[in-house]
Phi, psi and omega in degrees: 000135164242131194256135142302107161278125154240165208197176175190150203215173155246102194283030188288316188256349159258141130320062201039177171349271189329148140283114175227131187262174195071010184238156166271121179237131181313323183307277197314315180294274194331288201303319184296329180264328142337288173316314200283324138353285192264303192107160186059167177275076190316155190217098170258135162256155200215127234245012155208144178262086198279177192262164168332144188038018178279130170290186158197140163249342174239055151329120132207133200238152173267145172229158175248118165261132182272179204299344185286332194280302192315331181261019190242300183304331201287257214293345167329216153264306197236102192265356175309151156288337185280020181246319190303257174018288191305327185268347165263317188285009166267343174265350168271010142089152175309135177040040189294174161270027159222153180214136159217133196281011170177148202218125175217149164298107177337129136331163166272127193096354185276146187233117154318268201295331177310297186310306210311126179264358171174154167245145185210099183297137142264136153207130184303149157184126175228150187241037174242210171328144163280171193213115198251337166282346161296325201310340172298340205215028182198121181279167180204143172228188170211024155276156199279145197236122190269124153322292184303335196267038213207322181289313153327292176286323186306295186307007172268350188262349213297163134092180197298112186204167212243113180249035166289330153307330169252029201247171159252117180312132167222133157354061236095325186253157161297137143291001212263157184189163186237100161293096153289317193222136180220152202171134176234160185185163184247154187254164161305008163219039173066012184271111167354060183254130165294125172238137196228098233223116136201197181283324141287191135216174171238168185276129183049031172329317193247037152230014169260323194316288199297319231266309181300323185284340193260315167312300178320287211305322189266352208115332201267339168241155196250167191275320139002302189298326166336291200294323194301303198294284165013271208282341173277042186002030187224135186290123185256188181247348160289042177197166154260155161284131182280189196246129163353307245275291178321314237242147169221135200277107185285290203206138167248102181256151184243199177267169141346112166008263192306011188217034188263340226239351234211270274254296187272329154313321179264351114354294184287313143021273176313282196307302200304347199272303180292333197266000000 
C-alpha cells in the first residue's frame, strides 16, 4: 500500500527537509514518528526537499508500507488511513512544528515527487516597521521597495529558460526550468508577497529570484536587468539571496489520476537522461 501525506511545518527549528545524521530534520521527526506507529523503518519520498529554515503549509509526500506496517495499520482502533494523521500528530506531541493534515491511500501510479507537474512557493518580504511576530516567517528589509517595478521584473523571468544565474551550481543538475507564474502584491498590512509557480526549482532558486526583484525594488537594479543576468548565465553578486526564513512551499500540483503514473515515467525519464 501507498499512502499520500500532505502535510506543513515551520521550518525555523529544522534543517531542512532530508534526513541527516545527528541533525533534526523534518523527515527524520516524521519517519520517528511514523516508526513508532507502525514499526519498521518507514522512508517518505517528498515532492520538494526544502532547504534549512524553509516552511512548507502544502507539502506533499509518499510512503510505501510494507506488509508488516500494513497489517500494524489493519489492527489498529482506526484501520483507515485518514486515522494514521491523527496518530503521528499525537505522538509529535502538543504545538508541534510539523503537522499533517491528512492520509490517504495513493492512486494509483502517484509518486510525490515524480508525478508532481509544478510547485508553487511565497515569500513575505516587508520593508516596513519590524514585526518582531513575523520574524519566523517574513524577511525584512529596510529600505521602502516599489512593487510595481518589483512586478515588472518578475514577470519578465516567466516562461522556459536556463535560470543558472539563479541556481547554486550543484553537479549534474540542470538549470534549466519553466517559471509559470512570478508576481508581487501587497497583503492588507503591506507586506510583499511573492508567488512563485514552475515546473521545478533548482537549489535556492526563488530566494535568488526574490533577491533580484528587491534590488529592482530599492533601486540597484533596473527592471531590465533581471532578465540581462538571467540570459547571461552566470551566478553574480549583483543581488543577495534573501533568508530562508520569508519562504514557503505553498502548493503542489499533479495531473489527473489516470495520468500519474505517465507523468512520473517521463519525469524519471528526464532526470535519468540528465543524469
Amino acid at each position: 500500500m501507498r499512502l499520500r501525506l500532505d502535510l506543513a511545518y515551520d521550518g525555523t527549528g529544522f534543517r531542512g527537509w532530508a534526513r541527516q545524521p545527528d541533525l533534526r530534520t523534518v523527515q527524520g521527526t516524521l519517519e520517528a514518528a511514523i516508526g513508532r506507529i507502525l514499526g519498521g523503518d518507514p522512508q517518505l519520498v517528498v515532492a520538494g526537499r526544502t532547504d534549512a529554515g524553509v516552511h512548507a503549509s502544502g507539502q506533499v509526500a509518499h510512503l510505501d508500507l510494507t506488509d508488516a506496517q500494513q497489517n500494524r495499520l489493519a489492527k489498529g482502533r482506526s484501520p483507515e488511513p485518514q486515522a494514521l494523521a491523527a496518530r503521528i500528530n499525537g505522538v509529535l506531541g502538543p504545538y508541534p512544528d510539523v503537522a499533517v493534515h491528512s492520509v490517504a491511500e495513493a492512486a494509483p501510479g502517484f509518486d510525490a515527487r515524480f508525478s508532481a507537474v509544478w510547485r508553487r512557493y511565497e515569500y513575505r518580504l516587508s520593508d516596513g516597521p519590524y514585526d518582531p511576530l513575523e520574524r519566523g516567517r517574513t524577511t525584512t528589509v529596510t529600505s521602502p521597495l516599489d512593487v510595481e517595478a518589483m512586478n515588472d521584473a518578475a514577470r519578465s523571468l516567466i516562461g522556459l529558460h536556463d535560470f543558472a544565474a539563479y541556481c547554486k551550481w550543484r553537479e549534474g543538475a540542470t538549470t534549466i526550468r519553466t517559471l509559470l507564474e512570478f508576481d508581487w502584491r501587497r497583503d492588507n498590512r503591506g507586506i510583499l508577497i511573492a508567488n512563485v509557480k514552475a515546473d521545478a526549482f533548482c537549489h535556492s532558486m526563488v530566494r535568488a529570484l526574490v533577491g533580484a526583484c528587491a534590488a529592482v525594488g530599492d533601486g540597484r537594479l533596473a527592471r531590465e536587468d533581471v532578465a540581462r543576468l538571467r540570459d547571461e548565465g552566470v551566478r553574480t553578486s549583483a543581488f543577495k539571496v534573501l533568508a530562508a526564513r520569508g519562504l514557503t512551499l505553498a502548493e503542489v500540483g499533479y495531473p489527473a489520476d489516470d495520468l500519474l503514473a505517465l507523468r512520473a515515467e517521463q519525469t524519471r525519464a528526464r532526470r535519468d537522461a540528465i543524469d
